[in-house]
Phi, psi and omega in degrees: 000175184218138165289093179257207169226006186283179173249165225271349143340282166297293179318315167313320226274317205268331184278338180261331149308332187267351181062032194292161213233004175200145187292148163279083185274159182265142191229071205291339214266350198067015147325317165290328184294319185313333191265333193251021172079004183253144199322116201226157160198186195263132192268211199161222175268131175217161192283087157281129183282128175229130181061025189090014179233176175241145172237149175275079152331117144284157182236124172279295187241158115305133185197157177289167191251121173236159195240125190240157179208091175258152175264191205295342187278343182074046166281151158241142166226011163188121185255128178250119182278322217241079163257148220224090256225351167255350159252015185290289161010285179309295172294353194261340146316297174290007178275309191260347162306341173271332213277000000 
């Protein structure tokens, strides 16, 4: 799953354009990120094309993209600070290919 600062509006619009396969949840005020330490700042408006138009979207928060990895007991076992978001996937597949 995934964490954003968008509301949950702007998610559906961005999970259905993007055809994504796993779910968003919303954190418009960043309380979770606040509990999990990740970078936050206050948001606004961001531009998306959707059917061939630009849409104004809102954003509650902004935050850096960390990649968290817990296990079934809900230990973390892996923190990606430095995510790279068209390779994230991927790593995070060779994350449990190794392991």
């Amino acid at each position: 799953m995934g964490i954003s600062g968008d509301p949950v509006s702007t998610l559906k619009l961005f999970e259905n354009v993007n055809h994504l396969n796993f779910t968003l949840l919303s954190d418009v005020d960043g309380d979770i990120m606040s509990k999990l330490g990740v970078p936050f700042r206050e948001g606004g408006t961001r531009t998306m094309e959707i059917g061939g138009k630009e849409v104004q979207l809102p954003q509650g928060v902004t935050a850096a993209r960390w990649t968290f990895i817990f296990d079934s007991k809900g230990k973390l076992i892996s923190l990606d600070k430095e995510v790279n978001a068209a390779e994230d996937s991927q790593n995070v597949l060779n994350f449990f290919k190794n392991r």
